[in-house]
N, CA, C and O atoms as a DFTB+ gen file, in Angstrom:
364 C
 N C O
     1  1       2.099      -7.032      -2.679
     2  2       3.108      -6.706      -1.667
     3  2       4.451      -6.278      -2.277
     4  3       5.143      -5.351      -1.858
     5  1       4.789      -7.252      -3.552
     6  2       6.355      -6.578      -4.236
     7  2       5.979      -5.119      -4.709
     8  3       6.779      -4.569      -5.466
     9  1       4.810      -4.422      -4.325
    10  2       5.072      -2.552      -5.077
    11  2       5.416      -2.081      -3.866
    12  3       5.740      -0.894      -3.826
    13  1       5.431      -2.695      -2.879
    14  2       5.522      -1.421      -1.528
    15  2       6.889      -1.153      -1.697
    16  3       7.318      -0.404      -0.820
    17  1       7.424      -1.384      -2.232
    18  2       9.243      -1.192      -2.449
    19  2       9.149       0.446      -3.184
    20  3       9.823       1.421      -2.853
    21  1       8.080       0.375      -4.280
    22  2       8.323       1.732      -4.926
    23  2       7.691       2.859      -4.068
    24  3       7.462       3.977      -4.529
    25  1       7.403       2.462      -2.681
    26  2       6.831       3.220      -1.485
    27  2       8.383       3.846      -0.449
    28  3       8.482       4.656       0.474
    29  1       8.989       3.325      -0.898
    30  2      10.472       3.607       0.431
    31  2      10.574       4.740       0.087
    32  3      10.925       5.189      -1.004
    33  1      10.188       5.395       1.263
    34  2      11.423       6.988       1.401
    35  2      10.061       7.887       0.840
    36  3      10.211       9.083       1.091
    37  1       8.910       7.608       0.214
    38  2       7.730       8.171      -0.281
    39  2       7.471       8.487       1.345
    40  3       7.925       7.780       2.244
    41  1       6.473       9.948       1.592
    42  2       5.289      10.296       2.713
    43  2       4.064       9.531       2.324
    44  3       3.022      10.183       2.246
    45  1       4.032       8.476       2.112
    46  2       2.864       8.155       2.044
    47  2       2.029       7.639       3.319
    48  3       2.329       6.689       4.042
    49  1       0.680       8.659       3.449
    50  2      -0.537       8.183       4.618
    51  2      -1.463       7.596       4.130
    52  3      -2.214       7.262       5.046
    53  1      -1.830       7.285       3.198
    54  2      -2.767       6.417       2.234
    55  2      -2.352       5.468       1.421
    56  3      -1.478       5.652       0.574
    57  1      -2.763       4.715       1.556
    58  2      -2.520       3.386       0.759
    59  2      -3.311       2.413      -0.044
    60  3      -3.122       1.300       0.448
    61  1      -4.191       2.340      -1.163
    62  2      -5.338       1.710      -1.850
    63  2      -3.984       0.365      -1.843
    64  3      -2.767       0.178      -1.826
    65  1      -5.362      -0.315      -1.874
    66  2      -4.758      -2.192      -1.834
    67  2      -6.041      -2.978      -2.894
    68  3      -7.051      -3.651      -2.689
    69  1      -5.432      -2.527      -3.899
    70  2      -6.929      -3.182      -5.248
    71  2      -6.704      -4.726      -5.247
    72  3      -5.755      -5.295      -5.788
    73  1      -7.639      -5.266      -4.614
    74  2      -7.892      -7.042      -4.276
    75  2      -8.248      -7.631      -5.938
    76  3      -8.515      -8.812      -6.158
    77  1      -8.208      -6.866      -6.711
    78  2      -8.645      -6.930      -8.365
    79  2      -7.033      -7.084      -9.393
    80  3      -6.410      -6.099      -9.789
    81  1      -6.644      -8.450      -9.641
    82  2      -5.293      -8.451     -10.812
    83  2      -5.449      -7.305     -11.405
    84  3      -6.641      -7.027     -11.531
    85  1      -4.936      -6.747     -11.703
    86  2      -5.366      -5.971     -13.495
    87  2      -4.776      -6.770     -14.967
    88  3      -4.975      -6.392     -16.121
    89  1      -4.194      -7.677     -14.627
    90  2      -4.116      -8.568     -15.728
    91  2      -4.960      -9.967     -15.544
    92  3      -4.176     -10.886     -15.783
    93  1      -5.464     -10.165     -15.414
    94  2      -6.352     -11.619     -15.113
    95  2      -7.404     -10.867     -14.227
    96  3      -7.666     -11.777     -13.441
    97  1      -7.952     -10.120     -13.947
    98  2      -9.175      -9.000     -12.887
    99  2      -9.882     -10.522     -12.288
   100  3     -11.080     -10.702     -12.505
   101  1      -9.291     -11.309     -11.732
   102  2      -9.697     -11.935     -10.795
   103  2      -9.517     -11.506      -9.488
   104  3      -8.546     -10.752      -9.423
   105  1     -10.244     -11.744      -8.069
   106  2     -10.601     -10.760      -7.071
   107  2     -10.167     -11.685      -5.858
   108  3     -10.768     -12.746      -5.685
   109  1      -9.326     -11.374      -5.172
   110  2      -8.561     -12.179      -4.369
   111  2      -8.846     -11.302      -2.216
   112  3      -7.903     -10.986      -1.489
   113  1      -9.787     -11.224      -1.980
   114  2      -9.780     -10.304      -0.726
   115  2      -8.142     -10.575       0.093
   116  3      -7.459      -9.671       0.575
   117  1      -7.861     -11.738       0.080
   118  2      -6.648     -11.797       1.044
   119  2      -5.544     -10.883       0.394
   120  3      -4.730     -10.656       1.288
   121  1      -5.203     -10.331      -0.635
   122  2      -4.460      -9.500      -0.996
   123  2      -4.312      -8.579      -0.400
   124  3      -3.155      -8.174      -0.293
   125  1      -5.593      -7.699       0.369
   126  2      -5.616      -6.973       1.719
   127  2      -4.522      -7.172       2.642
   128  3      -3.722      -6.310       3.006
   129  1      -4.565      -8.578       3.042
   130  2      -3.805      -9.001       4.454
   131  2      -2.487      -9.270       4.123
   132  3      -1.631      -9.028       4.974
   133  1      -2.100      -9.804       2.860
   134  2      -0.753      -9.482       2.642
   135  2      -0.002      -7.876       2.193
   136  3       1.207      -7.646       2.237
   137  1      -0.403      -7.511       2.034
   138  2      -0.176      -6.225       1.985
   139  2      -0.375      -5.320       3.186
   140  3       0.442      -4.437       3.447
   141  1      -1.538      -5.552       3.969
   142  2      -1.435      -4.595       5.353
   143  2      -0.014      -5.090       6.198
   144  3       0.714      -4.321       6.825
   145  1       0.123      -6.096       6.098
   146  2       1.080      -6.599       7.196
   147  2       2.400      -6.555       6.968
   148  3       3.330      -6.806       7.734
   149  1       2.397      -6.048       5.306
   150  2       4.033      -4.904       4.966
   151  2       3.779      -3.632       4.824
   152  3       4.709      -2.861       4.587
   153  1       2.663      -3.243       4.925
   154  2       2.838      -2.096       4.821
   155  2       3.534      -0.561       6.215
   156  3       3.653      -0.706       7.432
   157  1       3.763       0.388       5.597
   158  2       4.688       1.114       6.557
   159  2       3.907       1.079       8.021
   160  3       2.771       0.637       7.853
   161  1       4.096       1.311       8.990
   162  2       2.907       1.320       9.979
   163  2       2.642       3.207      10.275
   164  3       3.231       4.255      10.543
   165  1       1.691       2.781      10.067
   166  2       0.496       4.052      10.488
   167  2      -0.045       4.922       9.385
   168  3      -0.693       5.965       9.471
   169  1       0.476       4.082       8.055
   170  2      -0.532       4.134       6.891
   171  2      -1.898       3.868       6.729
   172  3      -2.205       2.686       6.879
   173  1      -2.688       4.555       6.496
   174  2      -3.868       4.213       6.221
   175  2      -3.986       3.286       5.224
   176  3      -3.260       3.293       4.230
   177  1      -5.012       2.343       5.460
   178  2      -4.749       1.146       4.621
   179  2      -6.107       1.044       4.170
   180  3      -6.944       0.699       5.004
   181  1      -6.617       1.383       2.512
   182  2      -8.229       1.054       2.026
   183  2      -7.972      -0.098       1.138
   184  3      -7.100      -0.088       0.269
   185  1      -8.770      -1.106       1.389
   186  2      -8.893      -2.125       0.555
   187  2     -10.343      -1.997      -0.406
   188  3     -11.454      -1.685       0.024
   189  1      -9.985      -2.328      -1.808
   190  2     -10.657      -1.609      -2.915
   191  2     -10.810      -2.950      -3.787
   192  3      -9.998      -3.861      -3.956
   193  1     -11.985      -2.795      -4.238
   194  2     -11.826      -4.012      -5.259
   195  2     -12.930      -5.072      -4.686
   196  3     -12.899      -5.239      -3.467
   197  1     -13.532      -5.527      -5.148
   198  2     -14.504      -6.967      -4.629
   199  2     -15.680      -7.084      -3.213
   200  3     -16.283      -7.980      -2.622
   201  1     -15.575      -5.906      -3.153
   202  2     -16.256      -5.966      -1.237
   203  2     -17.904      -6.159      -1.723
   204  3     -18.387      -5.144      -2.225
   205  1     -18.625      -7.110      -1.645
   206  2     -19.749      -7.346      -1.780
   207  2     -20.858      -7.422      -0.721
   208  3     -21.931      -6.819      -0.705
   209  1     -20.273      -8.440       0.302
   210  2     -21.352      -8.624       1.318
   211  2     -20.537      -8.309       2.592
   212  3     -19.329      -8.099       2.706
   213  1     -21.594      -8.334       3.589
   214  2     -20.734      -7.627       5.353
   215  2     -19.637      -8.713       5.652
   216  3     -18.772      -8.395       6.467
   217  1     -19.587      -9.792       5.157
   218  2     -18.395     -10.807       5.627
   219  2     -17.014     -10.435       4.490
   220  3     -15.963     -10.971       4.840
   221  1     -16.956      -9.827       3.564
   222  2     -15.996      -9.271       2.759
   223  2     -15.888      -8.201       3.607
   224  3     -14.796      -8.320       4.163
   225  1     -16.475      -7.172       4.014
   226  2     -16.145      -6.013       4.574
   227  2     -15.572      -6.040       5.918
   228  3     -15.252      -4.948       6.387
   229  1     -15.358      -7.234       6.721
   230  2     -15.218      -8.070       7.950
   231  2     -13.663      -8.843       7.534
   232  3     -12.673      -8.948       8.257
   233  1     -13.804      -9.200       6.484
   234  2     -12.628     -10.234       6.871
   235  2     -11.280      -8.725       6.005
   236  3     -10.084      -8.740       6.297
   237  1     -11.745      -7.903       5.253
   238  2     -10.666      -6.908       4.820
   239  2     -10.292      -6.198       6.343
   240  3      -9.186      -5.925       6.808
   241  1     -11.500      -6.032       6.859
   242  2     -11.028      -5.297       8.516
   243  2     -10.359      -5.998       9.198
   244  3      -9.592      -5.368       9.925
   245  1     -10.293      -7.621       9.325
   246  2     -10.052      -8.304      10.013
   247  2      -8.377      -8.608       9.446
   248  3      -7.573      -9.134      10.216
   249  1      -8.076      -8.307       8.373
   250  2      -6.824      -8.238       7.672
   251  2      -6.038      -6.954       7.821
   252  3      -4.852      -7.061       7.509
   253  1      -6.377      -5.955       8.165
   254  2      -5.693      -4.865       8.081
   255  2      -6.376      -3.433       7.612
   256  3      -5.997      -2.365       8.094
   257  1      -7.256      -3.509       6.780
   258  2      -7.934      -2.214       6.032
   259  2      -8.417      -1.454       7.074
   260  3      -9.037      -1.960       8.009
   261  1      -8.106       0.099       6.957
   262  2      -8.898       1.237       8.080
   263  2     -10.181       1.441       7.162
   264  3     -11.215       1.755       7.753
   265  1     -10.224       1.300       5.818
   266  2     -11.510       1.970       5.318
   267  2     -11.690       1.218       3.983
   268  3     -10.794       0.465       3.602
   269  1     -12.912       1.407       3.191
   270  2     -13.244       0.142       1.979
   271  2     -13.370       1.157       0.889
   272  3     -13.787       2.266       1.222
   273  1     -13.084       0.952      -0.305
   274  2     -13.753       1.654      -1.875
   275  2     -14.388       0.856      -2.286
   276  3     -13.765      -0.063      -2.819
   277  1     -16.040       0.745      -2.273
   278  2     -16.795      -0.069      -2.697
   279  2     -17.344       0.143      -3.955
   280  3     -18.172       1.015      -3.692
   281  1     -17.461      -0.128      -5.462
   282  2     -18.269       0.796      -6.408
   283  2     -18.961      -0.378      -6.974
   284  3     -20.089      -0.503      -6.497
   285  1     -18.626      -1.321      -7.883
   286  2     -19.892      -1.750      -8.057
   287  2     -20.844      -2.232      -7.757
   288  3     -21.872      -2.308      -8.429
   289  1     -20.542      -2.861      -6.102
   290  2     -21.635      -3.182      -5.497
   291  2     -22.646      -2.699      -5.198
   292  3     -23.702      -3.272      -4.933
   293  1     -22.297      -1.032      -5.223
   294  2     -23.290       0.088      -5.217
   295  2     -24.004       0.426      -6.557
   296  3     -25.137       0.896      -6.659
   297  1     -23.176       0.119      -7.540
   298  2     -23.640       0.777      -8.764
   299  2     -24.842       0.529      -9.150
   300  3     -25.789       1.191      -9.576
   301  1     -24.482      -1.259      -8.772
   302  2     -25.697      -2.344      -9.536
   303  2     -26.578      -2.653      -8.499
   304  3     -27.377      -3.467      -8.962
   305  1     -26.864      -2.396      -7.224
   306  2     -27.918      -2.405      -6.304
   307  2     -29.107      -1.071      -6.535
   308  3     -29.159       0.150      -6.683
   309  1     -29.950      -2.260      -6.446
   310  2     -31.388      -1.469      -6.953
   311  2     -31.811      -0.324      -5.936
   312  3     -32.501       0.660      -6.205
   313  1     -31.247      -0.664      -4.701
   314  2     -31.139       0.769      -3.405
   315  2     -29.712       0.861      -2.553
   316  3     -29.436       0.380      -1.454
   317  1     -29.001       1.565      -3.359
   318  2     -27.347       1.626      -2.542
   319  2     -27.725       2.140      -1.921
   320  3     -26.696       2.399      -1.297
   321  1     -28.843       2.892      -1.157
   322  2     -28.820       3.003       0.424
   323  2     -28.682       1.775       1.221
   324  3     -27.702       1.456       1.895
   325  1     -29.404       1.348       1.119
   326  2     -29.354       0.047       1.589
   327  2     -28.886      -1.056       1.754
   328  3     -28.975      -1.752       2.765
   329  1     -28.252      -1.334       0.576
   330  2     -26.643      -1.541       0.535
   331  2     -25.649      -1.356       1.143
   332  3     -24.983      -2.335       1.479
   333  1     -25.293      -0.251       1.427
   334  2     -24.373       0.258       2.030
   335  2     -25.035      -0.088       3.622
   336  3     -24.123      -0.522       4.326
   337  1     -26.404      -0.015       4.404
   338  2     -26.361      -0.378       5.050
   339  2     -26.304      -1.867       5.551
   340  3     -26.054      -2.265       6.688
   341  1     -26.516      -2.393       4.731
   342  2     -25.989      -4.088       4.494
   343  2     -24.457      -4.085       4.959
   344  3     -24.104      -4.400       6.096
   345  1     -23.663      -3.719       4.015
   346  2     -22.338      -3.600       4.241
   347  2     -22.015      -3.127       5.657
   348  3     -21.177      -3.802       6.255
   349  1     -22.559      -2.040       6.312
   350  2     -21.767      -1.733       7.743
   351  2     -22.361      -2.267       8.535
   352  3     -22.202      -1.913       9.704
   353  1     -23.211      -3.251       8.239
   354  2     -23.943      -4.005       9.288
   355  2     -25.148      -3.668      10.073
   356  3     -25.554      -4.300      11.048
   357  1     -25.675      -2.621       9.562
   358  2     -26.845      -2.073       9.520
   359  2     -28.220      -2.158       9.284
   360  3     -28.977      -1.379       9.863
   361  1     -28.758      -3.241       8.292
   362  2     -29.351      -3.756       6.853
   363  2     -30.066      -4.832       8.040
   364  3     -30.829      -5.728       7.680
């Protein structure tokens, strides 16, 4: 939430929210919800980083995120089709 400051006075309509430290890459989903709820309003808000199962992809929606960047959950699934339909609740 302390970077949205280097956002003032920026056009920004997109907004990645990486739930991943980059110094300690421990994976925190609520980082989503503090951050949607400063962020500018009517930013698009993707939460990136950690989304594994449909209740991660649920509680980032349920925090604020319009859309998810999912990659390794896809990478390392033996059918990211299927996967992915797991994730939207599909599966």
């Amino acid at each position: 939430p302390e970077e949205l400051a280097k956002l003032e006075g920026l056009p920004v309509r997109i907004l990645g929210v990486n739930n991943r430290d980059l110094t300690t890459f421990e994976v925190d989903l609520e980082t989503t919800r503090r951050v949607a709820e400063k962020a500018p309003p009517g930013v698009l808000k993707v939460a990136e980083s950690g989304i594994k199962t449909r209740e991660d992809v649920e509680k980032v929606a349920r925090a604020g995120a319009n859309a998810i960047l999912v990659g390794e959950t896809l990478v390392t699934a033996p059918d990211p089709g299927a996967r992915i339909g797991e994730l939207l609740g599909r599966g």
